[in-house]
SERO-4910 file (N, C-alpha, C, O; in steps of 0.05 Angstrom, whole numbers):
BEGIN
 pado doro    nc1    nc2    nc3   cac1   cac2   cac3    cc1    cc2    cc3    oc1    oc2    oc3
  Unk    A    388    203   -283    381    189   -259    401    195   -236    425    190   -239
  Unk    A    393    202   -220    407    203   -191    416    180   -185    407    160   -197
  Unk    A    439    180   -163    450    153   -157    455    161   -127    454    184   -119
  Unk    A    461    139   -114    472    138    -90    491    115    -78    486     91    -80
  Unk    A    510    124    -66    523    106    -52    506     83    -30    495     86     -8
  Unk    A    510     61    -45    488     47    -19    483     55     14    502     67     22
  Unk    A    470     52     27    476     63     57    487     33     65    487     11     55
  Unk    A    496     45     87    512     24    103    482     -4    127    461      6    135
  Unk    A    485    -19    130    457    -32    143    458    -19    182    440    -19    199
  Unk    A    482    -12    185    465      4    206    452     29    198    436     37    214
  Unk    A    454     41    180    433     59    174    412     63    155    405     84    143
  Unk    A    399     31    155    391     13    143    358     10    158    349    -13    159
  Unk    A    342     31    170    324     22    190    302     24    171    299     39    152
  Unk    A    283      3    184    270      2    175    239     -6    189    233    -29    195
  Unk    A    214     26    195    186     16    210    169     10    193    167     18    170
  Unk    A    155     -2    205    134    -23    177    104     -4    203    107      3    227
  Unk    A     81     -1    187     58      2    199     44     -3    181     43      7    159
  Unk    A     25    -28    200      2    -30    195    -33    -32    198    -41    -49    214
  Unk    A    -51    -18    186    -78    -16    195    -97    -27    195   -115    -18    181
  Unk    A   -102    -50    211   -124    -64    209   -149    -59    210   -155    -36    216
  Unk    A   -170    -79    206   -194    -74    210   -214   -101    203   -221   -108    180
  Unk    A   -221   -113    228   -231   -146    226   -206   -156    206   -207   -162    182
  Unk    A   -191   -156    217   -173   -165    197   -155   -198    208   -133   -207    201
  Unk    A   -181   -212    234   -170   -242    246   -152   -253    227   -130   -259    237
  Unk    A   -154   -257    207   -163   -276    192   -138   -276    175   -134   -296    161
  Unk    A   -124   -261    173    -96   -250    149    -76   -244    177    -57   -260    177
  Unk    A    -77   -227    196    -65   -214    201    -36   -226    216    -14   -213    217
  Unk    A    -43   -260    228    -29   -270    240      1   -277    225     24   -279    233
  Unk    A    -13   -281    198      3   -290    172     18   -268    165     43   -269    163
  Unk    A      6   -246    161     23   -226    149     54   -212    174     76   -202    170
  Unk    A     34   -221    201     57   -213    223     80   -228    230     98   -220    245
  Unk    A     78   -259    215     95   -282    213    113   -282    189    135   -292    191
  Unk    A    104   -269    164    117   -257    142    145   -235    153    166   -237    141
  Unk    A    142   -213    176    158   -201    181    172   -205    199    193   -193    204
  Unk    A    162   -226    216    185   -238    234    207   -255    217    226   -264    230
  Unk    A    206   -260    192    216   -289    183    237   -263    162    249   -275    145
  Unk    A    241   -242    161    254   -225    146    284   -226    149    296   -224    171
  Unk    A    295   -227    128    322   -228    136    333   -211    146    350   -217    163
  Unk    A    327   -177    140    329   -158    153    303   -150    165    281   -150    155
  Unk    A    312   -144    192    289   -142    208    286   -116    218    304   -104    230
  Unk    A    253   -105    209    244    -80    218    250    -79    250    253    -98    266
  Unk    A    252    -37    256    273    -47    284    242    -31    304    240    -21    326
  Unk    A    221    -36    281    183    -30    297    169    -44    271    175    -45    247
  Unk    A    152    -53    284    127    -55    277    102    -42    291    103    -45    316
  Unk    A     83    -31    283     61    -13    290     38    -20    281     32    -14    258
  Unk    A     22    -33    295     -7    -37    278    -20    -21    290    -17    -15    314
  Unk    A    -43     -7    270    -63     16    281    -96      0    273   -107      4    251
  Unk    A   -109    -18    297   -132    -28    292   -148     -3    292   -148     13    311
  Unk    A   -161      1    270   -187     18    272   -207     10    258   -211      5    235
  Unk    A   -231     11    295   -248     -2    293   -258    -28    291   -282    -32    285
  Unk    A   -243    -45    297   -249    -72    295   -271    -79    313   -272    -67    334
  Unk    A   -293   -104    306   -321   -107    322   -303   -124    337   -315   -127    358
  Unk    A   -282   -136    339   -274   -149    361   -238   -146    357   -228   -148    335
  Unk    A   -221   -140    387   -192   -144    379   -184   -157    391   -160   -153    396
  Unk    A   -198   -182    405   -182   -204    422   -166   -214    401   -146   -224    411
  Unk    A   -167   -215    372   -145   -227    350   -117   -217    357    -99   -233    359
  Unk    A   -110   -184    362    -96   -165    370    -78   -177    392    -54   -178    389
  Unk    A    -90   -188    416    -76   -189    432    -71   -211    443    -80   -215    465
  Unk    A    -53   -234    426    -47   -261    431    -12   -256    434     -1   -234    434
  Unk    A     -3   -276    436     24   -281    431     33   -279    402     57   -281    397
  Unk    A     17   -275    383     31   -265    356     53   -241    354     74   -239    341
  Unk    A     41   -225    372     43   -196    375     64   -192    394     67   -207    413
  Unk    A     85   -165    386    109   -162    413     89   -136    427     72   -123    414
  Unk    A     97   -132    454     84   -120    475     91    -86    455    110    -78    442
  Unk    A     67    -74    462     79    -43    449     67    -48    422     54    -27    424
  Unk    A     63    -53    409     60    -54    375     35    -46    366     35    -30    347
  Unk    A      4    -56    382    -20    -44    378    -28    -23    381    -24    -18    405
  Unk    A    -39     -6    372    -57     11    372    -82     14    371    -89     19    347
  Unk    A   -103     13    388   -129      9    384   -142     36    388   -140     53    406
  Unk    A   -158     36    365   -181     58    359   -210     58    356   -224     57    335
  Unk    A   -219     60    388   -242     47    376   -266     59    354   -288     49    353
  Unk    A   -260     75    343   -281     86    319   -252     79    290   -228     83    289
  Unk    A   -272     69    271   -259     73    249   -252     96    230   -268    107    215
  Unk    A   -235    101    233   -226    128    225   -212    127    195   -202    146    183
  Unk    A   -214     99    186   -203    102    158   -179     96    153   -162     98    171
  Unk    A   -172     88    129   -144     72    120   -126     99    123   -109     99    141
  Unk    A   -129    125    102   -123    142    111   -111    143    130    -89    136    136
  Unk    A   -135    156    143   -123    164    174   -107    146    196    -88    151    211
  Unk    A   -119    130    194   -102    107    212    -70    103    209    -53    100    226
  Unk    A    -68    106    184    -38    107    168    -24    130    184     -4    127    199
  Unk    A    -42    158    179    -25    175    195    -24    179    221    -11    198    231
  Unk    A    -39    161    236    -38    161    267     -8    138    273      9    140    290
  Unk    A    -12    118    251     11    103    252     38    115    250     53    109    269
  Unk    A     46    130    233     70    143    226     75    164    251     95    162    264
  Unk    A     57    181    255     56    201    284     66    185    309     79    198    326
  Unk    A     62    159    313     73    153    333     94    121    338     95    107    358
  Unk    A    108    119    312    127    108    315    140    130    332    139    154    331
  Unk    A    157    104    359    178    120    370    200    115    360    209    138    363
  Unk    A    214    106    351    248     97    335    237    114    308    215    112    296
  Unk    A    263    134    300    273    137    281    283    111    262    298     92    268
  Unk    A    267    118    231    283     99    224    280    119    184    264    136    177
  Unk    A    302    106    169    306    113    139    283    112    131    272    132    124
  Unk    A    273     89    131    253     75    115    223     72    124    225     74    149
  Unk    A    201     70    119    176     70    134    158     49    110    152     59     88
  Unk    A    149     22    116    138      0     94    114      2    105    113     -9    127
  Unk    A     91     14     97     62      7     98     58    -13     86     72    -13     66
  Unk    A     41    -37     88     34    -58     84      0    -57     93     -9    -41    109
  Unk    A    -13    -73     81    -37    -91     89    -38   -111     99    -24   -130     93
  Unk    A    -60   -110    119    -54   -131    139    -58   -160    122    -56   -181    134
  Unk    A    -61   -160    103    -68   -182     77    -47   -190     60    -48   -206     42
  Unk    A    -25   -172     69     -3   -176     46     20   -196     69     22   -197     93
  Unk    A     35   -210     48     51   -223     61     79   -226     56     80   -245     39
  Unk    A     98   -221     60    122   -212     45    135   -235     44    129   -251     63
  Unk    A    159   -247     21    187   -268     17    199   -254     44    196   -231     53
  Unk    A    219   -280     57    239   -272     77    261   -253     61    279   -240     72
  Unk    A    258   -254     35    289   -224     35    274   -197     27    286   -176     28
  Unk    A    250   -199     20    232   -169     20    247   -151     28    265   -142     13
  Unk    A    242   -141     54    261   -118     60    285   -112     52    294    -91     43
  Unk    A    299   -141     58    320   -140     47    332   -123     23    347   -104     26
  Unk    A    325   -133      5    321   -127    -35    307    -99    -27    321    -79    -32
  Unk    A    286    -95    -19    280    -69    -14    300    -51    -13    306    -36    -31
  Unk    A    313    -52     12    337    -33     19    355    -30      3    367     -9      1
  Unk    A    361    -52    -10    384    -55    -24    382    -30    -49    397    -11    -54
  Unk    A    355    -41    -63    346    -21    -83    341      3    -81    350     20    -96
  Unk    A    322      7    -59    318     36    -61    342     59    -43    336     82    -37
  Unk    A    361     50    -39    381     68    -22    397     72    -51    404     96    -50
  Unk    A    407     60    -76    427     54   -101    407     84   -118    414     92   -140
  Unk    A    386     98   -104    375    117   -125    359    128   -111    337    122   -103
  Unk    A    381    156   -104    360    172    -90    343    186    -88    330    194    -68
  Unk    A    340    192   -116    315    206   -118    284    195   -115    263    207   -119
  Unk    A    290    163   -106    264    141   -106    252    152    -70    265    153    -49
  Unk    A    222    159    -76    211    160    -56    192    132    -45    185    125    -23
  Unk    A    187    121    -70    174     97    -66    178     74    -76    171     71   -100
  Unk    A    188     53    -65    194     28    -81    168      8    -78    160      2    -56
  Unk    A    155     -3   -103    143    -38    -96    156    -53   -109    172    -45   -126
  Unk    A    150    -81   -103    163    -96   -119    135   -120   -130    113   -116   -120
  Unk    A    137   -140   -146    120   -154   -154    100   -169   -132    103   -188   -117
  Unk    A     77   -149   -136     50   -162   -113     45   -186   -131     48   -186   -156
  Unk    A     36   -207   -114     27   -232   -124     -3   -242   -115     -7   -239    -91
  Unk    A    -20   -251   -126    -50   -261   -112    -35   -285    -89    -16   -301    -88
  Unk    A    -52   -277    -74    -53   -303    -45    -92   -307    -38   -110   -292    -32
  Unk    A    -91   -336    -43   -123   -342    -36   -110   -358     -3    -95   -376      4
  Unk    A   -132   -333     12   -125   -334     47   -150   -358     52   -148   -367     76
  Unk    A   -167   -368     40   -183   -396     43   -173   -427     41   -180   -446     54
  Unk    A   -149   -421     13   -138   -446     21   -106   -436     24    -91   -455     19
  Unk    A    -99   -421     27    -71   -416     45    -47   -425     20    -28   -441     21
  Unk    A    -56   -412      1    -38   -416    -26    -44   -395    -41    -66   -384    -39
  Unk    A    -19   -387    -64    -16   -364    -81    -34   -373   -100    -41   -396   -105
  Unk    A    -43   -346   -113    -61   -362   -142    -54   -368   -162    -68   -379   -180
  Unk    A    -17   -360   -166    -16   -372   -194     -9   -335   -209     10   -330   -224
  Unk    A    -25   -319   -202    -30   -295   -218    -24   -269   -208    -37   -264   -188
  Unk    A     -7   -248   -215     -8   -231   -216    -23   -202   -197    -40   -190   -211
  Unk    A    -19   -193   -174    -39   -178   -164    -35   -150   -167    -54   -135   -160
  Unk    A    -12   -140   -176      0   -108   -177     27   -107   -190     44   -118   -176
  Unk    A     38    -97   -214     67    -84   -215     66    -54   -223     76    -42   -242
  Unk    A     42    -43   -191     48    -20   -203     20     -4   -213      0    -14   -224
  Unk    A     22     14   -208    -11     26   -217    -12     51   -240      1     72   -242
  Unk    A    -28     42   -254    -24     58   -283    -51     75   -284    -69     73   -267
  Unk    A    -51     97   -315    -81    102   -321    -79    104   -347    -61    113   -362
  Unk    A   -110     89   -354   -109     92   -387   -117    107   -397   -134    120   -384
  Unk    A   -111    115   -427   -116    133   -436   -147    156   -439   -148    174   -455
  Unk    A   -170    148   -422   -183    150   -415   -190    170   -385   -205    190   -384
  Unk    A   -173    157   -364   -161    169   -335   -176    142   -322   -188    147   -301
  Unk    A   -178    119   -329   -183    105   -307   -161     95   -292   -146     81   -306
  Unk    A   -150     97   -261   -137     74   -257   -128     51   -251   -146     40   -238
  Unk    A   -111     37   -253   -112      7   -251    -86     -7   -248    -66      3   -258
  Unk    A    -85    -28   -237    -64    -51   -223    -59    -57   -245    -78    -65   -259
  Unk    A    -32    -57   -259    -13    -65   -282    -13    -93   -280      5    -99   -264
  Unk    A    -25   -111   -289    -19   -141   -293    -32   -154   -273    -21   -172   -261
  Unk    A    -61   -145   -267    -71   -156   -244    -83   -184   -263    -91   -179   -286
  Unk    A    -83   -203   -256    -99   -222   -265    -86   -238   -283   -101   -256   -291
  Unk    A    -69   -238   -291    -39   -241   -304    -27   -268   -299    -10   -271   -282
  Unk    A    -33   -282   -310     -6   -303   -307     11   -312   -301     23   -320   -321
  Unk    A     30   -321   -270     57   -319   -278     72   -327   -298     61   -343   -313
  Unk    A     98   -321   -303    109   -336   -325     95   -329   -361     93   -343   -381
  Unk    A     89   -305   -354     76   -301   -388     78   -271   -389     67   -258   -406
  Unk    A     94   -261   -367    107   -232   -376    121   -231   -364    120   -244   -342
  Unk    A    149   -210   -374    172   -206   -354    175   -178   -353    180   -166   -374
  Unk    A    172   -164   -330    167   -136   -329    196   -122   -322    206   -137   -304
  Unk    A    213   -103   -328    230    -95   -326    231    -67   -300    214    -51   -294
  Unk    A    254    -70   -292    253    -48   -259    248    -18   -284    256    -13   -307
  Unk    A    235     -8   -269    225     22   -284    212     44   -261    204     38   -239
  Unk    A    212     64   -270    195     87   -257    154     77   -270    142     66   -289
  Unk    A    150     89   -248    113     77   -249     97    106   -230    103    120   -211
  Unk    A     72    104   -252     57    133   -243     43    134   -212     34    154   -203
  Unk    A     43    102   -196     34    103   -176     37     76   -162     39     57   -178
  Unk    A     38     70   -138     43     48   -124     16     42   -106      3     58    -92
  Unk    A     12     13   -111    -11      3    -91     -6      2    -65     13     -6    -51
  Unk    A    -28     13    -59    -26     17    -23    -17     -9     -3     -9    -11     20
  Unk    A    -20    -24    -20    -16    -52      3      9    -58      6     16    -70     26
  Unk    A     28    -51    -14     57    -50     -8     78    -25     -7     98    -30    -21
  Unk    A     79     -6      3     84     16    -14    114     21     23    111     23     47
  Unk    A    144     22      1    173     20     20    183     47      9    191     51    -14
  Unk    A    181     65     29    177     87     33    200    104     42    203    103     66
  Unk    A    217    119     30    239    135     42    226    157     57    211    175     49
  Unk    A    236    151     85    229    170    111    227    192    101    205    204    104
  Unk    A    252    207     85    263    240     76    241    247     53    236    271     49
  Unk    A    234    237     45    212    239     18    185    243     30    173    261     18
  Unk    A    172    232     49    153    237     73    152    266     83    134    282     83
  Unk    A    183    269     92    182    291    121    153    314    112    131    315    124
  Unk    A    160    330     89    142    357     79    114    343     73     97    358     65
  Unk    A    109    322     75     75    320     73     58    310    107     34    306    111
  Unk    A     81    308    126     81    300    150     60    325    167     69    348    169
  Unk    A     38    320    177     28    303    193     12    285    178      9    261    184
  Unk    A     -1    299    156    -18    286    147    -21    273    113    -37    277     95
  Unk    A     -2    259    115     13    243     99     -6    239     79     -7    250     57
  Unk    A    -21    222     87    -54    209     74    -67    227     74    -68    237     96
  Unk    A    -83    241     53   -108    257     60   -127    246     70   -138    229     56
  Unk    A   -135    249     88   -152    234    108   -182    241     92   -198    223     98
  Unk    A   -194    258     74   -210    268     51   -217    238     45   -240    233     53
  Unk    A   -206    218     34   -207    194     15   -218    174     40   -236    158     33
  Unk    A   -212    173     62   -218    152     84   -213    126     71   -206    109     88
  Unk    A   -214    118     46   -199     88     36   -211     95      7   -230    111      2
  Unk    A   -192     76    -14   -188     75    -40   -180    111    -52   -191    132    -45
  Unk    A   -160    107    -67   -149    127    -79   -129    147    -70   -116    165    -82
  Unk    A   -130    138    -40   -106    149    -21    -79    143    -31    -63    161    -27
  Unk    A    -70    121    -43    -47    118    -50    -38    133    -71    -16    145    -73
  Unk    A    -65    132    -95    -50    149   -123    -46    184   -111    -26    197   -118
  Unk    A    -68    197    -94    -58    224    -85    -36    217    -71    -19    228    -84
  Unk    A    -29    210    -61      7    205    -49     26    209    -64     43    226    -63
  Unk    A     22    188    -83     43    187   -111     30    212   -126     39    204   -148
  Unk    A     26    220   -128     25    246   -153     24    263   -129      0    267   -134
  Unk    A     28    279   -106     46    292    -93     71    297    -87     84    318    -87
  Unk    A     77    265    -80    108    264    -86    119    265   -110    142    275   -110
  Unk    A    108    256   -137    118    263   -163    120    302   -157    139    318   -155
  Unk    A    102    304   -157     98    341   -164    124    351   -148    136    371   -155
  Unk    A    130    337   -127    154    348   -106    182    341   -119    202    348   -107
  Unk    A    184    326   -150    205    317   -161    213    285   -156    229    275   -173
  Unk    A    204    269   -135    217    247   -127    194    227   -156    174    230   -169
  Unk    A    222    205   -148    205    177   -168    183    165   -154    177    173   -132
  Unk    A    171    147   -166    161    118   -154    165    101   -176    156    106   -199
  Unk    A    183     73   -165    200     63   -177    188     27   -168    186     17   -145
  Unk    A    181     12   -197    179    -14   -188    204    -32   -194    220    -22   -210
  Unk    A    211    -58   -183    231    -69   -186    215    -95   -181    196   -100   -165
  Unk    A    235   -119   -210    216   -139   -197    228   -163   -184    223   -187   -187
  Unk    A    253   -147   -163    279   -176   -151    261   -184   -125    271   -201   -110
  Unk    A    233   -171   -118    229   -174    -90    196   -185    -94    180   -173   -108
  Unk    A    190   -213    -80    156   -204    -78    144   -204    -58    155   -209    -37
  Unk    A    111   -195    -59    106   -206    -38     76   -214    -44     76   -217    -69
  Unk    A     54   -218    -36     43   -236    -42      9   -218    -24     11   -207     -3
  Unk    A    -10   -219    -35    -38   -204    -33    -65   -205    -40    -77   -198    -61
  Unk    A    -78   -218    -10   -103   -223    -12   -125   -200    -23   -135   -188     -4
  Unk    A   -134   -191    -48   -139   -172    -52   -169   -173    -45   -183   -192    -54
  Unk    A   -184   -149    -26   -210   -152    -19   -224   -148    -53   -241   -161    -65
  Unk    A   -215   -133    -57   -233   -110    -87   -233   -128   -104   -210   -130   -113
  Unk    A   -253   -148   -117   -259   -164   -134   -267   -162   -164   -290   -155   -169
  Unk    A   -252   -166   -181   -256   -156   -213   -279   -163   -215   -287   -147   -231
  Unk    A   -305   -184   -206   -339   -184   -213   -352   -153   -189   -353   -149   -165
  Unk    A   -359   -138   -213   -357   -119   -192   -398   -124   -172   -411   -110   -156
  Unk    A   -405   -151   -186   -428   -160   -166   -425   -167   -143   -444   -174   -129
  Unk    A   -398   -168   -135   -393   -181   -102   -385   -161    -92   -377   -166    -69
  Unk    A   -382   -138    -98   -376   -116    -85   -400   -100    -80   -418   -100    -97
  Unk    A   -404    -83    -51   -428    -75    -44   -425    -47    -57   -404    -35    -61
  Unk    A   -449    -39    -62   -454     -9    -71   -440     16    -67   -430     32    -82
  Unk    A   -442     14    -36   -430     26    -18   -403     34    -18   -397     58    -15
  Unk    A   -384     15    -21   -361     11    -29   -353     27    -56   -334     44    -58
  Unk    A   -372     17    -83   -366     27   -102   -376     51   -105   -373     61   -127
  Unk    A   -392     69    -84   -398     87    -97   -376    108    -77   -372    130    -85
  Unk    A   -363     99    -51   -345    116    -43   -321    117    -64   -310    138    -71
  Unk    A   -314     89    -74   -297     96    -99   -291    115   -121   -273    129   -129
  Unk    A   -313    109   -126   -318    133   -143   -320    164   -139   -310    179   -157
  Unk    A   -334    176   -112   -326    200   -102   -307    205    -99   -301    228   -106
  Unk    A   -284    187    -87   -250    193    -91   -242    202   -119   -233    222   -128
  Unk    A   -249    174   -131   -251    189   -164   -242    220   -175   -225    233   -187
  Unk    A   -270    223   -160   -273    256   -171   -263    264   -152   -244    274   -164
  Unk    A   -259    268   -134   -242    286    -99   -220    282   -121   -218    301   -136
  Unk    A   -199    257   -128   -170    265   -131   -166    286   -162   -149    304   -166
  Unk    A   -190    274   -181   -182    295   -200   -193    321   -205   -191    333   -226
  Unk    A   -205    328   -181   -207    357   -169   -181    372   -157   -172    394   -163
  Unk    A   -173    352   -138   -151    364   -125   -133    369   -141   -123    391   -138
  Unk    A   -123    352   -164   -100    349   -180   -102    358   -205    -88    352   -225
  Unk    A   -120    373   -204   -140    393   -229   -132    375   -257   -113    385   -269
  Unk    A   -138    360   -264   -151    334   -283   -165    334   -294   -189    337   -286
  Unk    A   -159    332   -312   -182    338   -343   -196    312   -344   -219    310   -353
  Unk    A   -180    288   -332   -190    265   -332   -222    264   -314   -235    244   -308
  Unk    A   -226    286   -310   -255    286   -285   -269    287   -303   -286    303   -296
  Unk    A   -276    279   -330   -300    274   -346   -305    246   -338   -328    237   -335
  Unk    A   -287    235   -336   -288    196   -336   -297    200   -310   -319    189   -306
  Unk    A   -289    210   -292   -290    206   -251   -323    209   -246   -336    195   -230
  Unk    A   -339    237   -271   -361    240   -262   -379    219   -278   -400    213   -266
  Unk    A   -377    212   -292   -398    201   -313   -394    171   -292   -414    163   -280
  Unk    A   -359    151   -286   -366    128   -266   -386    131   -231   -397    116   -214
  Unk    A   -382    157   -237   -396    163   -217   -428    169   -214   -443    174   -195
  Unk    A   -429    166   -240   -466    169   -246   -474    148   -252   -497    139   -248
  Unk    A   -450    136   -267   -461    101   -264   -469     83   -241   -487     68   -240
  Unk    A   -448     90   -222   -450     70   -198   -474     86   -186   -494     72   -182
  Unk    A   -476    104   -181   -494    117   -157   -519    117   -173   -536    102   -163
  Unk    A   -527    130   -197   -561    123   -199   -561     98   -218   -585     91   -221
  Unk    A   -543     79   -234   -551     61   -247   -545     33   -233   -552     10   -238
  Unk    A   -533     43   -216   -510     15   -202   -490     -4   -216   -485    -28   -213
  Unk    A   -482     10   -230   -471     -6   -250   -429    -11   -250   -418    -24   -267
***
C-alpha cells in the first residue's frame, strides 16, 4: 500500500458538483448539508439539466455564480462533465454528490483526512445511509458501502437495505463507488478529462465504467466507514414502481459496460436485458 504524508489544509481544496434535474424537493437540503461543513468546499457547481422548471435554482439558497442551466437534458453523464469543464478554482479534490444526498458537518472533513494518508486512492466513499425526503428523517438502514458484483456479474449496493447496528464494515479497497457520493482525487481524473463520464450511459452504470477505468489505470477505490452521509435513493428495490423505461435503459448500460470492458459477464447483461424489454420483468 502506498502512503502519503497528509497534505497540509491549505492544500486541502476541495469542488463539490452537482447535477440536478426537478430536483425542488432535495436540493435545498443537500445545499444546507455543505454550507454546515466543517471544511468548506472553496466551489460549489450545480449543473441543472433540463429541469421543467428552475425558479427552485434561483432563491437565496444559492451563492451568485454556482448554477448552471441547460436547457435540454443531457444526462447525469454528461452534465457531470460539463460540471468539472467549468469549475473555475483549481482545487485537489472534486466531490460529486446527488442533489439527494446529504452529508454530516465533518464529511469533507474525514474525507480529506483519509484520502490524502494513501495515495494511490482515486476514490473515496464513506457509509451512504437511507434518508426518507417525505418525512425529513433517516430510515434506520443502510443505502451503499460500496458497489460490488456477484458471482454471476450482477451489480449491486453492498448492504443496501441493511440495518444499522447489525454489521460493522471495515475501511477496505471496493470494486466500485456509488455515484451519489463519489470524493475524488483531482490527479487521478486529469487522463480521463474531458470526458470523464462516458456520456454513452446518459445515467445508471456511469459510475461502475469510471471505477474500472481508474482501476485499469492502477489507482484504488477505497471505502472508509469514519464519515457518512445520508441518500434519498430514487431506484426502488419493488422493481413495480419503477417505469419500464428506466429499467430497460438499465439494462442496455448493462450490456454497453460489459462490452466496453470485454466481460464475460455479458451473458447475465443480455439475457436481464431480454427480460426487461420483451417480458418486463
Amino acid at each position: 500500500m502506498l502512503t502519503a504524508a497528509p497534505e497540509q489544509k491549505s492544500e486541502a481544496s476541495v469542488s463539490v458538483v452537482i447535477v440536478t434535474h426537478n430536483s425542488q424537493t432535495v436540493i435545498g437540503r443537500c445545499f444546507k448539508s455543505l454550507e454546515n461543513q466543517t471544511v468548506k468546499p472553496e466551489q460549489i457547481l450545480i449543473v441543472d439539466s433540463g429541469s421543467d422548471e428552475t425558479g427552485y435554482l434561483q432563491n437565496g439558497h444559492f451563492n451568485p455564480g454556482c448554477t448552471i442551466h441547460l436547457r435540454k437534458n443531457i444526462g447525469y453523464a454528461a452534465a457531470n462533465n460539463v460540471g468539472i469543464s467549468l469549475l473555475s478554482k483549481p482545487s485537489n479534490y472534486v466531490l460529486f454528490i446527488n442533489p439527494d444526498t446529504f452529508l454530516e458537518p465533518c464529511c469533507i472533513e474525514k474525507a480529506v483526512e483519509n484520502i490524502s494518508r494513501q495515495e494511490d486512492i482515486a476514490i473515496l466513499t464513506g457509509s451512504l445511509k437511507g434518508f426518507d425526503n417525505k418525512t425529513g428523517r433517516p430510515t434506520g438502514q443502510f443505502d451503499s458501502t460500496g458497489i460490488f458484483r456477484t458471482w454471476y456479474g450482477r451489480w449491486y449496493d453492498r448492504d443496501q437495505g441493511v440495518r444499522e447496528g447489525t454489521i460493522q464494515r471495515k475501511a477496505g479497497a471496493i470494486p466500485a463507488v456509488c455515484g451519489a457520493f463519489m470524493f475524488c482525487r483531482r490527479r487521478a481524473l486529469e487522463p480521463e478529462l474531458p470526458c470523464l463520464f462516458d456520456e454513452l450511459f446518459f445515467m445508471y452504470k456511469e459510475d461502475i465504467d469510471l471505477c474500472l477505468r481508474l482501476r485499469k489505470g492502477g489507482w484504488r477505490l477505497y471505502y472508509t466507514p469514519e464519515f457518512t452521509a445520508f441518500h434519498c435513493r430514487g431506484w426502488s428495490p419493488d422493481r413495480k414502481r419503477i417505469g419500464r423505461t428506466v429499467r430497460v435503459m438499465s439494462a442496455k448500460n448493462e450490456i454497453r459496460l460489459c462490452a466496453k470492458h470485454h466481460s464475460p459477464y455479458i451473458i447475465w447483461a443480455l439475457l436481464k436485458y431480454v427480460l426487461v424489454q420483451f417480458l418486463d420483468r
